[in-house]
C-alpha beads as a LAMMPS data file, in Angstrom:
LAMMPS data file: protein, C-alpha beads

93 atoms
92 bonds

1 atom types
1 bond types

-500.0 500.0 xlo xhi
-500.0 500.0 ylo yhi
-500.0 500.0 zlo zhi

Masses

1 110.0

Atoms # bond

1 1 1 10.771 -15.718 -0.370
2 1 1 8.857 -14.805 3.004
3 1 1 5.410 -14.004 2.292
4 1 1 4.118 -10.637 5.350
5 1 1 1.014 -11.883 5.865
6 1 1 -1.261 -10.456 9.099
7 1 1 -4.623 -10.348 10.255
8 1 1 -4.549 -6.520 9.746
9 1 1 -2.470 -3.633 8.390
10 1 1 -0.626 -2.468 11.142
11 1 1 2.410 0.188 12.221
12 1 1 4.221 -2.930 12.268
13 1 1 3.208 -4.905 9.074
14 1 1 4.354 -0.788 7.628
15 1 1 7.752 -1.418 9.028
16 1 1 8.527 -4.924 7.821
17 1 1 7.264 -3.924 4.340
18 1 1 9.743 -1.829 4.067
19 1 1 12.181 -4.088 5.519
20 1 1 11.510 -6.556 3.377
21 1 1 12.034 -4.405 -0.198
22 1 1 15.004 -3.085 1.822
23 1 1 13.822 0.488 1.534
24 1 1 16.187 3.772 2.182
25 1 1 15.170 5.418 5.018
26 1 1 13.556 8.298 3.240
27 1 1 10.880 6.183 1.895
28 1 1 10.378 4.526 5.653
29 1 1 9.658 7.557 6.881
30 1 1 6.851 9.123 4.062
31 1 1 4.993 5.672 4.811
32 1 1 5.279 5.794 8.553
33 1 1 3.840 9.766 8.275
34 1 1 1.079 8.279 5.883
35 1 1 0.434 6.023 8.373
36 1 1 0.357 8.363 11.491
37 1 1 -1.979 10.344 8.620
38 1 1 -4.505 7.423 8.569
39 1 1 -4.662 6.622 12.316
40 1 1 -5.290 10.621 12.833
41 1 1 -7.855 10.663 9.908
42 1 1 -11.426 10.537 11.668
43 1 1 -14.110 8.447 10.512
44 1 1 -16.521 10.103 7.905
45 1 1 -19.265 11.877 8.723
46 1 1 -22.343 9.645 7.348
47 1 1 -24.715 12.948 6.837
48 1 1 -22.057 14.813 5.218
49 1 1 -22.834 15.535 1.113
50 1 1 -20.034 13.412 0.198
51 1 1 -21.095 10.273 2.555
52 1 1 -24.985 10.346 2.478
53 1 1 -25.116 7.751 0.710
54 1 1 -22.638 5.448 0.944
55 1 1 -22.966 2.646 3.287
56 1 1 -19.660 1.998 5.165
57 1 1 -21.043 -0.260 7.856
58 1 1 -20.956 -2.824 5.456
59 1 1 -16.822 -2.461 4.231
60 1 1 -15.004 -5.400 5.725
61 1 1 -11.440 -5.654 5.707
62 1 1 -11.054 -8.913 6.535
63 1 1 -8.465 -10.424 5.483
64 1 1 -6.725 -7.694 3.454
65 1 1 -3.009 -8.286 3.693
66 1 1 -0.468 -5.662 3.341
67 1 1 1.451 -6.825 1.183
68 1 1 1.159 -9.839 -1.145
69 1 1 3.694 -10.922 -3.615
70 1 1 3.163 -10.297 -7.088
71 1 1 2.648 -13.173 -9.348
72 1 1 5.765 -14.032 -11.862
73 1 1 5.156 -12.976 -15.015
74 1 1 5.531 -10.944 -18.107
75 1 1 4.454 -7.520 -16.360
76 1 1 6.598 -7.998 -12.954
77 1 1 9.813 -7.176 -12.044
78 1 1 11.481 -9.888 -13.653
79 1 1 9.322 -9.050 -17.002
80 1 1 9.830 -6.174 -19.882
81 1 1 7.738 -3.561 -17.711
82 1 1 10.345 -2.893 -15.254
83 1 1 12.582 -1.428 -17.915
84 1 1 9.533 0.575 -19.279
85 1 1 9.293 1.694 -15.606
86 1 1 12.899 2.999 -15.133
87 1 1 12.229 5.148 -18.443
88 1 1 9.707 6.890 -17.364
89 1 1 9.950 10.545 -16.411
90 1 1 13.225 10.287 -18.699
91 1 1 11.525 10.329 -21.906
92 1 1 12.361 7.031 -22.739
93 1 1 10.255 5.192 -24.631

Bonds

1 1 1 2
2 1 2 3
3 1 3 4
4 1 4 5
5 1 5 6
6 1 6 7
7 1 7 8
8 1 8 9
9 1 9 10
10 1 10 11
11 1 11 12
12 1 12 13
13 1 13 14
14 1 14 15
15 1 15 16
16 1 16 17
17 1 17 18
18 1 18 19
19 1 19 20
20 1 20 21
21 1 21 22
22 1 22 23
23 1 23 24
24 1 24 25
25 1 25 26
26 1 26 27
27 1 27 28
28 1 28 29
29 1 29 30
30 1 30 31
31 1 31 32
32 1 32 33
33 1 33 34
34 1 34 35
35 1 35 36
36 1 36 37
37 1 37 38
38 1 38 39
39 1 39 40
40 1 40 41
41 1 41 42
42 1 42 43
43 1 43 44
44 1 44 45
45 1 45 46
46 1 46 47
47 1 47 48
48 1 48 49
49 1 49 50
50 1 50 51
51 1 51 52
52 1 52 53
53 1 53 54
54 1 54 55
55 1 55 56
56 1 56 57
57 1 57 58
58 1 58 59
59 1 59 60
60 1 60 61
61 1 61 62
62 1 62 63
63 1 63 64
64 1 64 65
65 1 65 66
66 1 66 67
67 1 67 68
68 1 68 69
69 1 69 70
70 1 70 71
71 1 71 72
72 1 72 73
73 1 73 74
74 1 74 75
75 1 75 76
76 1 76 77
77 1 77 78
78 1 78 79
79 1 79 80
80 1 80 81
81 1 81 82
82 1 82 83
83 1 83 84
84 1 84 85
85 1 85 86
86 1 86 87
87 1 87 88
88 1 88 89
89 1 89 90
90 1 90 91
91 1 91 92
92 1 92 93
C-alpha cells in the first residue's frame, strides 16, 4: 500500500488522492472545484462578529497530511461498517 504523504495539502496531493482510490471522474472534478473554492476563499476578517475572538495566528498546519490510511479494523472497509454504509439511504438496516 503507498502511503500520500506531503508537507502540505496541495492541487497535487488533491489529484493523487483521487488517483489512488481510483475515483470516476465526476468525483475528481467536485474536489478539484472545492479546491479552486479554498484557494479563492479569503482569509477572515479578524474584527468581523464571527472572528473577534478567535485567534488564528496561532493554527498550525504542520504536518497535516492529506490523506492517511485508515487503521485495519472492525469499523474500516474490511469491517461490518462498510455494509452498514452501502445501506444507507436505502433503508436498510
Amino acid at each position: 500500500m503507498t502511503t500520500i504523504a506531503t508537507d502540505a495539502i496541495t492541487r497535487d496531493a488533491v489529484e493523487r488522492l483521487s488517483a489512488r482510490g481510483n475515483e470516476p471522474e465526476w468525483l475528481l472534478k467536485r474536489r478539484l472545484e472545492a479546491w479552486r473554492l479554498f484557494e479563492e476563499a479569503p482569509m477572515p476578517d479578524p474584527l468581523s462578529e464571527e472572528w473577534k475572538h478567535t485567534d488564528a495566528t496561532r493554527l498550525s498546519l504542520d504536518g497535516l497530511l492529506p490523506f492517511a490510511p485508515a487503521p485495519v479494523g472492525p469499523y474500516t472497509e474490511r469491517g461490518p461498517l462498510r455494509g452498514v454504509l452501502r445501506g444507507v439511504g436505502r433503508g436498510v438496516s
